[in-house]
N, C-alpha and C positions, 0 to 999 in steps of 0.2 A: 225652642227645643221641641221636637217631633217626638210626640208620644203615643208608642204604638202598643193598640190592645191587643189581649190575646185569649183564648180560652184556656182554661185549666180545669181539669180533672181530678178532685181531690179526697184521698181515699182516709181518712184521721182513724178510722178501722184499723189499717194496713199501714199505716205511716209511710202514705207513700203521694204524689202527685204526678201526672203527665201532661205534656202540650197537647196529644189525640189520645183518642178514648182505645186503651189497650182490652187486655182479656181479663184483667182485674176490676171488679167492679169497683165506681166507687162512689160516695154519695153525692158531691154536689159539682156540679159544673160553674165554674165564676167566669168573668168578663172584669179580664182584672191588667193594667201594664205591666208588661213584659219585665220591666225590674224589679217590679217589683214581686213575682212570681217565685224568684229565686228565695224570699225569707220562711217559704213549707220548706224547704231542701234546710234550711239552719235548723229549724225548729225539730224537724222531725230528724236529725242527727244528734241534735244535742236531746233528746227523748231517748233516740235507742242508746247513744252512749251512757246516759243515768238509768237505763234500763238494765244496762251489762254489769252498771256497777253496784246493782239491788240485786242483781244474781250473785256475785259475789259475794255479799253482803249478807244473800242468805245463810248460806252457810255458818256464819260465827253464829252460835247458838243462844251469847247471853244479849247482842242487840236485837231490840223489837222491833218488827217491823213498822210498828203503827206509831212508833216515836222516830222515826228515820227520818231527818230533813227531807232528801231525795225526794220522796214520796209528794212532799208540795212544792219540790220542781217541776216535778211532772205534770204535775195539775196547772202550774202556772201558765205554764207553755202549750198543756193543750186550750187554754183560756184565749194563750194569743193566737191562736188558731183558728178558735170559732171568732174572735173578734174578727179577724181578717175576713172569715167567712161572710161572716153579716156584713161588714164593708162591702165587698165587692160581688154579692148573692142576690139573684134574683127574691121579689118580693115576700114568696114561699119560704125561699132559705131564710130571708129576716126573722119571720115568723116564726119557723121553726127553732132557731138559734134564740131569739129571745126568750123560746117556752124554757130553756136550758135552767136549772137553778143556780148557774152561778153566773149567769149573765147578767144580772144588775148589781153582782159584788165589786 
C-alpha cells in the first residue's frame, strides 16, 4: 500500500485545518498521510457541534455550566488533537505540546 504524505496546516484556535497555507493563520504545520488528515475535519466538527449545544445550553438558567458533561467533551477532543499534533509535529511542536498540562494525563 502506497502511502502518501502531505502537509497540513493546522489552526485548533479556529478549528480549522488546510492542505496549503491559506490567509488564516495557523499554528502548526505537520508531515502527516493524507488519511489520515481527514480525523481534524471529525474532531473539529464534533467540537463545534458540542459547541452549539453549550449555547443552547446556556440559556436554561438552573444548569451550571461548570457541571455540564459537554465541557469535558471538549477538552477530550481537543487532547486528541494535540496528540495527533505531537505524533506527526516537527521536533519544536513535540516540545511545545508536551509543555501542555494535560499532556501526560
Amino acid at each position: 500500500m502506497l502511502i502518501i504524505e502531505t502537509n497540513l496546516y493546522v489552526s485548533v484556535a479556529n478549528n480549522s485545518y488546510s492542505y496549503v497555507p491559506l490567509g488564516e493563520p495557523c499554528e502548526f504545520k505537520l508531515k502527516m498521510p493524507s488519511e489520515k488528515a481527514r480525523v481534524f475535519e471529525h474532531l473539529f466538527q464534533q467540537i463545534n457541534s458540542i459547541e452549539f449545544h453549550n449555547a443552547v445550553r446556556a440559556h436554561i438558567p438552573y444548569l451550571q455550566y461548570h457541571m455540564d458533561e459537554s465541557n469535558h467533551e471538549i477538552d477530550y477532543r481537543i487532547m486528541k488533537i494535540y496528540a495527533l499534533i505531537h505524533e506527526f509535529g516537527d521536533e519544536e511542536t513535540k516540545k511545545f505540546v508536551e509543555q501542555l498540562p494535560y499532556f501526560n494525563n
